[in-house]
C-alpha positions, -999 to +999 in steps of 0.1 A: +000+000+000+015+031-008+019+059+011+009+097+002+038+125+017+032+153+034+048+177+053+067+171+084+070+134+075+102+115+078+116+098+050+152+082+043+169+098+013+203+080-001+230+106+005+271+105-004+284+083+024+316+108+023+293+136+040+277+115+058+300+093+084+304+064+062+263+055+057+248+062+022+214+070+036+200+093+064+168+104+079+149+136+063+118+156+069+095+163+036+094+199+035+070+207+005+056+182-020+053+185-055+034+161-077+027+117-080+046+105-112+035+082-137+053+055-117+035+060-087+067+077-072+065+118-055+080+144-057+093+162-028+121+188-010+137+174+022+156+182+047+181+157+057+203+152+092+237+142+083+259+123+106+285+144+100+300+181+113+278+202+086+245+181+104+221+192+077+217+195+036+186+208+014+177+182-013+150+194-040+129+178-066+134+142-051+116+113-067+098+099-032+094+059-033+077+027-015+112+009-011+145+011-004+149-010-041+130+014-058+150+039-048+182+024-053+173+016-090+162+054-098+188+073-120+186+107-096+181+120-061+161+094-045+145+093-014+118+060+005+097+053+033+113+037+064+106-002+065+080-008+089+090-023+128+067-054+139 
């Protein structure tokens, strides 16, 4: 089932593990959305916290997705929803 964004939400975006301690993805907060794609993926601005000594970085015009997978196989910025705890 997929999930609509909206603001204040927290998403994981995949990030440069050189800004980011060594991890290639961190937690961010949707900060505006834009529109659903034809692939059933959003668009959205997010903030993310870094792991690192700048703790923050803007990302705009990321391509929101239902899995980690997803994600990883979009050519772009790419951002998903956090996997679900039992």
């Amino acid at each position: 089932m997929a999930q609509t964004p909206s603001l204040g939400r927290v998403v994981l975006v995949l990030v440069n593990p050189i800004t980011n301690n060594g991890s290639d993805i961190a937690p961010a907060m949707v900060t505006r959305v834009w529109e659903q794609g034809k692939d059933g993926s959003w668009g959205v601005n997010l903030k993310a916290n870094l792991d690192s000594p700048t703790t923050s970085k803007w990302f705009t015009s990321v391509r929101l997705f239902d899995t980690e997978d997803e994600a990883r196989a979009h050519d772009g910025e790419a951002a998903y929803w956090p996997p679900r705890t039992p």
